[in-house]
C-alpha positions in Angstrom: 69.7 184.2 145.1 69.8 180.9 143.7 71.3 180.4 140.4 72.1 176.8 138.4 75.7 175.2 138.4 76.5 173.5 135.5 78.9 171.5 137.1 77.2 170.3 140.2 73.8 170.5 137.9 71.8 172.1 140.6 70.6 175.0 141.9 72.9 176.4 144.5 72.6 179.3 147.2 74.8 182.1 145.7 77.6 182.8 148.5 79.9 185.5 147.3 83.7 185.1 147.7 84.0 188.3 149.6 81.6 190.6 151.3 78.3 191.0 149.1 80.9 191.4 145.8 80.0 189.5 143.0 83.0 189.1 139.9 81.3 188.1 137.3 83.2 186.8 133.8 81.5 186.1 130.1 83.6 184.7 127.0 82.9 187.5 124.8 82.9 187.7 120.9 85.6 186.7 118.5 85.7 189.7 116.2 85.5 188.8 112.5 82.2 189.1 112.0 79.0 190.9 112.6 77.1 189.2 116.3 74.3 187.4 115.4 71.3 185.9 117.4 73.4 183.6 119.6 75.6 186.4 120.8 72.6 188.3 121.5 71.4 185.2 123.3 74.9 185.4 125.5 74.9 188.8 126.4 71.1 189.4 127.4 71.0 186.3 129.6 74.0 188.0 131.7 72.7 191.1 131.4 69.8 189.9 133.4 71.8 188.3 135.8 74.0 191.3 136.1 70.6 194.1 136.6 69.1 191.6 138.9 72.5 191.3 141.3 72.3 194.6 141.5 69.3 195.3 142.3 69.3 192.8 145.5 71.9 194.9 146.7 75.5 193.5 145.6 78.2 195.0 144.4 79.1 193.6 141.0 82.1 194.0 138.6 81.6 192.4 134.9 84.3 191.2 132.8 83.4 191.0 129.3 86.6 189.9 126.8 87.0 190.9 123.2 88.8 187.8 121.2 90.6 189.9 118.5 93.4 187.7 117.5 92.2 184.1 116.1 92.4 181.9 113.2 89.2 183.0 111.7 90.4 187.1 112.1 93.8 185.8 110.4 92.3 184.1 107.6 90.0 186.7 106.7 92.5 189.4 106.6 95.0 187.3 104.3 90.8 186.7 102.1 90.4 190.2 102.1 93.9 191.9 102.1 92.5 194.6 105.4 95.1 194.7 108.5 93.8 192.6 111.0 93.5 195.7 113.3 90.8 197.5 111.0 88.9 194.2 110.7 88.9 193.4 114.7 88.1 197.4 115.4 85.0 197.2 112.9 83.5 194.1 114.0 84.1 195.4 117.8 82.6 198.7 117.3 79.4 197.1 115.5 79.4 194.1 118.1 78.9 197.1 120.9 76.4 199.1 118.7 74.5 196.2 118.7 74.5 195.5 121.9 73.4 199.1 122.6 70.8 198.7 120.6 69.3 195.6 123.2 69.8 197.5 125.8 72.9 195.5 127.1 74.6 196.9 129.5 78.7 198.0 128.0 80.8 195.6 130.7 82.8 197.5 133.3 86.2 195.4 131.7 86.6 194.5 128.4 89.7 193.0 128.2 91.3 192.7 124.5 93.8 189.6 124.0 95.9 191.3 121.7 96.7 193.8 124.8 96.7 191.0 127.2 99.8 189.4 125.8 102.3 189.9 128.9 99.9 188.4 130.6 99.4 185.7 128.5 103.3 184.8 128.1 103.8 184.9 132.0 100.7 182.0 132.6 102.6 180.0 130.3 105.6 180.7 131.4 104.3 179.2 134.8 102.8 176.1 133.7 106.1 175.4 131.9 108.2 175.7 135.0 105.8 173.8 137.2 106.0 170.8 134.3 102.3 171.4 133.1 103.2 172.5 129.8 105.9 171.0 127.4 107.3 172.9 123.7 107.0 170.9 120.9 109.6 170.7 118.2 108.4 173.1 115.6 108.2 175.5 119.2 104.4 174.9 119.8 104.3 175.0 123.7 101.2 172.4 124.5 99.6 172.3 127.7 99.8 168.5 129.3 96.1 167.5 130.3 97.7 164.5 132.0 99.5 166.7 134.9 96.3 168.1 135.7 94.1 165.0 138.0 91.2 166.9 137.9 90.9 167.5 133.9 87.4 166.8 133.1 86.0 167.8 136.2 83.6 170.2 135.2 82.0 169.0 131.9 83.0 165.3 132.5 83.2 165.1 129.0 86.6 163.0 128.6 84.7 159.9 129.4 83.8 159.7 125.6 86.9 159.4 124.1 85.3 159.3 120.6 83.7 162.7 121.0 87.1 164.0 122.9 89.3 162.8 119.6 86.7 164.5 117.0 86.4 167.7 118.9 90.1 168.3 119.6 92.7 168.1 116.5 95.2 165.6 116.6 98.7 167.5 115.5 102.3 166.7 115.7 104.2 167.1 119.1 101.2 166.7 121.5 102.1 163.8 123.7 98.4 163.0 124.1 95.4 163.6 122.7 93.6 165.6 124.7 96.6 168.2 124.9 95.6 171.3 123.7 98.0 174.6 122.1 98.9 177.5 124.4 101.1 179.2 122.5 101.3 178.0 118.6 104.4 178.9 116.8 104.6 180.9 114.3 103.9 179.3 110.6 103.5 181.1 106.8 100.9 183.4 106.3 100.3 183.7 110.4 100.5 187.0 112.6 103.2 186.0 115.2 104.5 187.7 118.2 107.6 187.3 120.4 107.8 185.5 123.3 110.2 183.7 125.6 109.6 180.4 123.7 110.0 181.5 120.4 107.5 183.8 117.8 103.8 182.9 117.5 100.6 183.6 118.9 98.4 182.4 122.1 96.0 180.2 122.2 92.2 180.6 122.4 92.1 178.9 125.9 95.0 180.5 127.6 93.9 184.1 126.7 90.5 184.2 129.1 92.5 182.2 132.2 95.5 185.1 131.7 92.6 188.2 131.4 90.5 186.8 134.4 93.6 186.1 136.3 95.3 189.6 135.4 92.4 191.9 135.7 89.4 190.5 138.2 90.8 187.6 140.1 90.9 187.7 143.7 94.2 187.2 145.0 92.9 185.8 149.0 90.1 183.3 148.1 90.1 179.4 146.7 88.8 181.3 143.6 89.8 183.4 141.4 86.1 184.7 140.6 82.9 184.2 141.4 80.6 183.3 138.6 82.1 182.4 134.6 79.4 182.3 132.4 79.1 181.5 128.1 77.4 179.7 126.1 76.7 175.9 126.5 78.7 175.1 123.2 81.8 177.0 125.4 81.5 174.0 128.2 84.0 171.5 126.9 86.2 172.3 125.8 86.6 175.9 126.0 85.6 176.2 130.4 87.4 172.6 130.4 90.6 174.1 129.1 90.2 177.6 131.2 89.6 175.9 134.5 92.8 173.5 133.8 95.1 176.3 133.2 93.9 178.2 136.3 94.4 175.4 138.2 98.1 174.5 137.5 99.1 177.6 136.9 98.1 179.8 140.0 97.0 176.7 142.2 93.5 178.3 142.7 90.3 177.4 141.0 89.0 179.7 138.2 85.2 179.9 139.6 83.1 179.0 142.1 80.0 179.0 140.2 79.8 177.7 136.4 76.7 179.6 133.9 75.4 178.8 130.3 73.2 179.8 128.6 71.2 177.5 126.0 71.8 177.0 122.3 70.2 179.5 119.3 67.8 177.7 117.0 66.5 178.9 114.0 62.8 177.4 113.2 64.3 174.3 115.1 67.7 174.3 114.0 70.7 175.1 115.6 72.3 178.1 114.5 76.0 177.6 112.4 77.4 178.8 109.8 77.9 175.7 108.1 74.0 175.5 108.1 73.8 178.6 106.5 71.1 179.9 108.8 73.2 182.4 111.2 71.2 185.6 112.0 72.7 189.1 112.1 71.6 191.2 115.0 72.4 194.2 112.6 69.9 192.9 109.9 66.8 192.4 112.7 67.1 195.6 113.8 66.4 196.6 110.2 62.6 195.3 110.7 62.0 195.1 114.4 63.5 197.5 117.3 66.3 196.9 119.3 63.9 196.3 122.6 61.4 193.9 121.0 64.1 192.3 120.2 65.7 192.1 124.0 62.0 191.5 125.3 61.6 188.6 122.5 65.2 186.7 123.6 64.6 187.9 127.3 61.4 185.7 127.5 62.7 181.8 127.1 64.5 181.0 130.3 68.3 181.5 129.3 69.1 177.7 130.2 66.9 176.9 127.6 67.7 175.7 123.9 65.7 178.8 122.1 63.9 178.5 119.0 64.0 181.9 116.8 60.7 182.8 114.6 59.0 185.5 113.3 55.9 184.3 114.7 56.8 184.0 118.1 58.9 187.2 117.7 55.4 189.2 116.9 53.4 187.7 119.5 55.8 188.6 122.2 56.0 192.0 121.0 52.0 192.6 121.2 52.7 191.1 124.6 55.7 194.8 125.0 53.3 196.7 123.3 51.0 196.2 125.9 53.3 197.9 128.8 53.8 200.9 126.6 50.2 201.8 125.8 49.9 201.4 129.5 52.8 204.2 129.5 51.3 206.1 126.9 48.1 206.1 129.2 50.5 207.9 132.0 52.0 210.4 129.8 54.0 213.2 131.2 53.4 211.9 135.0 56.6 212.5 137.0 57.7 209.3 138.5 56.6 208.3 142.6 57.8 205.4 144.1 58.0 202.0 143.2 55.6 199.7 144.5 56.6 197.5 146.9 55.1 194.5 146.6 55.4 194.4 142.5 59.4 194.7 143.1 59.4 192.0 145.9 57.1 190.0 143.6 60.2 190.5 140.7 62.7 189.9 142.7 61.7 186.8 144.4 60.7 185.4 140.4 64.6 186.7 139.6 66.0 185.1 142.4 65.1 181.9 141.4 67.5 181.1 138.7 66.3 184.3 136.7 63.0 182.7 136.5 62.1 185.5 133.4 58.8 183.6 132.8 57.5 184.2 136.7 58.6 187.3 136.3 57.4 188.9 133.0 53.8 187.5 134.2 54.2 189.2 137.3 54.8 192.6 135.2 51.0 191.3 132.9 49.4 191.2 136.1 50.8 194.7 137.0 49.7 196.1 133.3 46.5 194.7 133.7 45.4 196.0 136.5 46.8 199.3 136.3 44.3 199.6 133.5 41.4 198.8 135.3 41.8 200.9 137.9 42.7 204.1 135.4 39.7 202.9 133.5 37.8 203.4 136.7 39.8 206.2 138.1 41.2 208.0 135.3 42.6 211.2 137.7 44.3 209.4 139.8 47.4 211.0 140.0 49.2 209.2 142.6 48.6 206.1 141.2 50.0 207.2 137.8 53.0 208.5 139.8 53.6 204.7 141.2 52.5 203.2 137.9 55.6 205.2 136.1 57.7 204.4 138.7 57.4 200.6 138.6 57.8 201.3 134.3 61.4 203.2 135.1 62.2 200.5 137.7 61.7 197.6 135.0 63.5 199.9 133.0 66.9 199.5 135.3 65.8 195.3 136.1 64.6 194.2 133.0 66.0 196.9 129.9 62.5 196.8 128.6 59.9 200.2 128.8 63.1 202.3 128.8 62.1 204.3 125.5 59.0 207.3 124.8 55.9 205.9 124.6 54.9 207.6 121.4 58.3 207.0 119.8 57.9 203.4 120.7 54.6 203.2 118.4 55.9 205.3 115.9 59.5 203.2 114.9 59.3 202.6 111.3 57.0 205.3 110.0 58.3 208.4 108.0 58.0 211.9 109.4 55.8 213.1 107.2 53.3 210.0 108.0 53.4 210.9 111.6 53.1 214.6 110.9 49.7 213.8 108.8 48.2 211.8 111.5 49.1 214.3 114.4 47.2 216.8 111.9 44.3 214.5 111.5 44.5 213.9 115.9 44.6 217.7 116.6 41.3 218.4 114.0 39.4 215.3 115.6 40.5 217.3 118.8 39.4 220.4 117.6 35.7 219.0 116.2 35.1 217.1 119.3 35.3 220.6 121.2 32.7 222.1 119.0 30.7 219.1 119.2 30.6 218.1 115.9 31.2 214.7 116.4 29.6 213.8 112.8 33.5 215.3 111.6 35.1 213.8 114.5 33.8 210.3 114.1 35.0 211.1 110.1 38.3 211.8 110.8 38.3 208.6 113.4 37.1 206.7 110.2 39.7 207.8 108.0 42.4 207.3 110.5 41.6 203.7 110.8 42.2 203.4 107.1 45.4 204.2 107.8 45.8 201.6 110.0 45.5 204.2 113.2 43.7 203.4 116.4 43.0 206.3 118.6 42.7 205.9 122.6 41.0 208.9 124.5 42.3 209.1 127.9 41.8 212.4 130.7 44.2 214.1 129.2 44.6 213.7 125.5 44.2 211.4 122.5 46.8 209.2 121.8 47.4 206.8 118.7 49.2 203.8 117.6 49.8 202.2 114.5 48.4 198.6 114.1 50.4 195.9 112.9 
């Protein structure tokens, strides 16, 4: 398995810490707000990395955090008057029902920071008794960059010390600039929490080095984990921070290997708030399912910057569409065994950095000739068998052809639509028994008004809706 480090900016040879175990850690969502297309972005690209691990054989554990105490979930309950608890519990309920809904995976930890706080306290505890750390006046304890000789290491950032000064605030106490807050002390109109060092609240930094250090961290390696992963905007200084804490705190390095994933645009430009142009996961799945969604963010390699539109987001669902009236074809077949080659062929695309575009044409080369050999041998039975086994395989790999073939087509329509057109199906049926295909080729005619197209196959007549 190769994957791409972002701090040696290469491909490297993934060698596990231990065994064939692979700990795996993603910065998950701050809570005060529905997700929208970037952390859709996020979660899919680890997904894939997560399904494809496992299906080469290794043992993986997944860390996903929850961010549920933050200056945004602060302000917006002091806005809206709601206990912080009932805002963060919303937006994490909806943030996982999205998720469902694209087929990710739910993380085997999900570490909250709000019940992380012990742990929290006792990493800054240890970078203030090994001199790493330093209290301000007003109590703010501040992490000191300049203790730490390998600060900048990963995203060599620091270098530009224009950029550095304009993306880290400049606030009283901090001995340089670069410092960053570990534990801020508790101010008016704040949610504050005791500590050793006075009443306030962690950090955004400190809270994934304490969670990855208290709940997956190995305790016998030179790392604490083997892969962190987040977006690209999370590089510097988010992964900056993280890895610095680790370091000086429990003299071990936070990851061996560094992942991000690319930035969210929207008809070429980049998703933010401030723009105005941020898309809710919960509003797309209004007009388009939750897998053509997955199988539309799935297909642009997750390095990659990707650009969101409606256009491509159709054409790349007639591209799905095309695996599931291959399934539809295969109806009812009990699964075989997956095919051998067409799993190698995945596998070896997948292992290449997650190489999705290798590997989604290796599953059109698999569709298309599955349906020219049914079109020539339309009994085969043991071919359907492998056929719906390599479907349920890409099912487990990819998250795509998991769902019912007919439901698939029919998402969207009312059940008294589909009940008309399964009439209209079963008295077509019924006339092309007697042979009266003048009422057959009628009923056929008025389907297609309705925008139906019928496929005969050996066993029955199926029908889709067209677009």
């Amino acid at each position: 398995m190769l994957i791409y480090d972002s701090v040696q900016k290469c491909k490297l040879s993934l060698e596990p810490l231990r065994d064939n175990e692979v700990r795996i850690y993603v910065c998950g969502p701050t809570v005060y707000d529905d997700a929208h297309l970037g952390h859709a972005r996020s979660a899919i690209a680890f997904d894939l990395l997560r399904r494809t691990l496992a299906a080469l054989g290794y043992r993986v554990l997944f860390a996903r955090n929850i961010t549920d105490i933050d200056d945004k979930i602060i302000k917006k309950s002091f806005e809206t008057g709601e206990a912080i608890e009932a805002i963060t519990e919303r937006y994490t309920r909806r943030y996982l029902e999205d998720m469902h809904a694209l087929g990710v995976l739910d993380a085997d930890i999900s570490p909250k920071a709000t019940e992380s706080m012990n742990h929290i306290v006792e990493m800054i505890s240890k970078l203030l008794e090994n001199g790493c750390a330093y209290a301000g006046a007003d109590g703010t304890v501040w992490f000191d960059t300049s203790k730490d000789k390998e600060y900048c290491s990963l995203s060599h950032r620091c270098a530009d010390e224009e950029e550095s000064r304009s993306r880290i605030e400049h606030e009283e106490g901090k001995r340089h600039p670069r410092d960053f807050a570990l534990w801020k002390a508790c101010k008016e109109r704040d949610v504050c929490y005791d500590s050793p060092f006075g009443r306030g609240r962690p950090g955004w930094h400190i809270e994934c080095s304490a969670m990855i250090d208290a709940y997956i961290a190995y305790r016998d390696t030179p790392y604490e984990i083997d892969i962190h992963g987040g977006g690209a905007d999370l590089f510097f200084p988010h992964h900056e921070n993280e890895a610095a804490q680790t370091r000086c705190a429990t003299r071990t390095k936070l990851a061996k290997y560094w992942m991000h994933n690319g930035f969210v645009n929207i008809d070429g430009e980049k998703m933010s708030k401030s723009l105005g142009n941020s898309f809710y996961i919960k509003d797309a799945l209004k007009v388009y399912d939750g897998e053509v969604l997955r199988y539309y963010l799935l297909g642009t390699h997750y390095r990659a910057n990707f650009n969101f539109n409606e256009e491509d987001l159709l054409s790349s669902k007639k591209r799905l569409d095309k695996l599931y009236r291959l399934k539809k074809r295969i109806y009812g077949t009990k699964s075989g065994i997956v095919d051998a080659n067409f799993k190698k062929e995945l596998l070896d695309a997948l292992s290449d950095d997650l190489n999705i575009s290798a590997a989604l044409a290796v599953v059109d080369e698999m569709v298309a000739h599955s349906n020219e050999h049914l079109d020539e041998n339309p009994k085969d039975k043991a071919f359907k068998r492998k056929i719906a086994a390599n479907i349920a395989w890409l099912g487990e790999l990819l998250g795509i052809g998991r769902k019912d073939a007919y439901d698939y087509f029919r998402i969207g329509m009312s059940e008294e639509e589909i009940e008309k057109i399964e009439e209209l199906v079963r008295e077509r049926t019924e006339a092309k028994k007697r042979k009266d295909f003048e009422k057959a080729d009628a009923i056929r005619d008025e389907l297609a008004q309705l925008g139906i197209q019928l496929m005969d196959t050996a066993d029955k007549t199926v029908w889709e809706k067209s677009e």
